[in-house]
Structures are given as structure tokens and as C-alpha cells.
N, C-alpha and C positions, 0 to 999 in steps of 0.2 A: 260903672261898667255893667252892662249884661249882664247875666246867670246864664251858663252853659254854651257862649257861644264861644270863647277865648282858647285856644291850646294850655293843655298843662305847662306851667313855665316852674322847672325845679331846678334841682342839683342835677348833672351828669359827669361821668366822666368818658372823656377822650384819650384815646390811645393808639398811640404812635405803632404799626405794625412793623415798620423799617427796624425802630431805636428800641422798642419799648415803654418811652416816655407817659406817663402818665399824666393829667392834669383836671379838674374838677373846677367844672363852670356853673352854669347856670340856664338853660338853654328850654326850648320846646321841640325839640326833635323827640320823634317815637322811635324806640328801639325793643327790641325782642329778647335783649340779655342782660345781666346783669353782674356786675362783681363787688366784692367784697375788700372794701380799701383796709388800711394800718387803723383806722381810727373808729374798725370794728364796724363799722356805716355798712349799708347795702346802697348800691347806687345804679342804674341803670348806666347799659358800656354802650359807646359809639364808637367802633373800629374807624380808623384814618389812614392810608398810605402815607401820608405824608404832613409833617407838620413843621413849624420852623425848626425843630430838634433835629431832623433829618434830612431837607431840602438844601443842596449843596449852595445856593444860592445866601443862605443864613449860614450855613456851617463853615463858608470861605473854602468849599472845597470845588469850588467850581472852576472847571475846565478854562483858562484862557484859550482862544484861537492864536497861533502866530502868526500876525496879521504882515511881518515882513516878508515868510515864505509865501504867503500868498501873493501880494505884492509882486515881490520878485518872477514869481511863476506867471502872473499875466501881462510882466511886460517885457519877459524872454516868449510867449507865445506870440504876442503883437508884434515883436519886432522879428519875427522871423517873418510872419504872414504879411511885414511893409515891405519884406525885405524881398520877397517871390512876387508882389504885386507891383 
């Protein structure tokens, strides 16, 4: 490989701002802060909205639509609007 063309590639950590969750990868993103884990380490931080820890999609807390009332609602609209036509 090159000398000096490649991004730092180290330890990060990522953190869940919903959950809290924490988690420590490996990555080359540049960040500006850093924190201080359990295992006494200094690590550069990546704030994240959202990660599987808290996306309702993973968490099973996602919303179903009730797709009968809907249903139902557009074909009590139709059959009134077959019913004046």
C-alpha cells in the first residue's frame, strides 16, 4: 500500500443518542471528541440518532397500520360515490 494516502482506520466508538448504547468498532470516520470507555482506553466518539438498539424497526416496536379500517373506509367512500353516480 502507499504511505500517506489511506484514512486512519482504528478503534471508534458509536453511540446511540435515543438508547444510550454504546458499541466499539473499527472504522475511519474523523470525529472531534472523544470518550473514555470501562476499559480505561481513550477512543474517539461518533454520536448516531439511531442505531438497531433503538430503531423501532429492530426493537419490534413498530407501529402496524390497520389495514381493515382502512379497507373498510375506501369502500364505504366508493360505494356511496357508485351510489350518487
Amino acid at each position: 500500500m502507499k504511505e500517506g494516502i489511506h484514512p486512519s482506520y482504528r478503534e471508534v466508538v458509536f453511540q446511540d443518542m435515543a438508547s444510550g448504547f454504546k458499541f466499539i468498532t473499527r472504522s475511519t470516520v474523523v470525529t472531534r471528541e472523544k470518550i473514555k470507555m470501562d476499559d480505561g482506553n481513550e477512543y474517539p466518539l461518533m454520536k448516531l440518532d439511531v442505531t438497531s438498539e433503538s430503531h423501532p424497526f429492530y426493537t419490534g416496536a413498530q407501529q402496524r397500520i390497520n389495514e381493515t379500517g382502512r379497507v373498510e373506509k375506501f369502500r364505504q367512500k366508493f360505494a356511496r360515490a357508485g351510489k350518487a353516480g
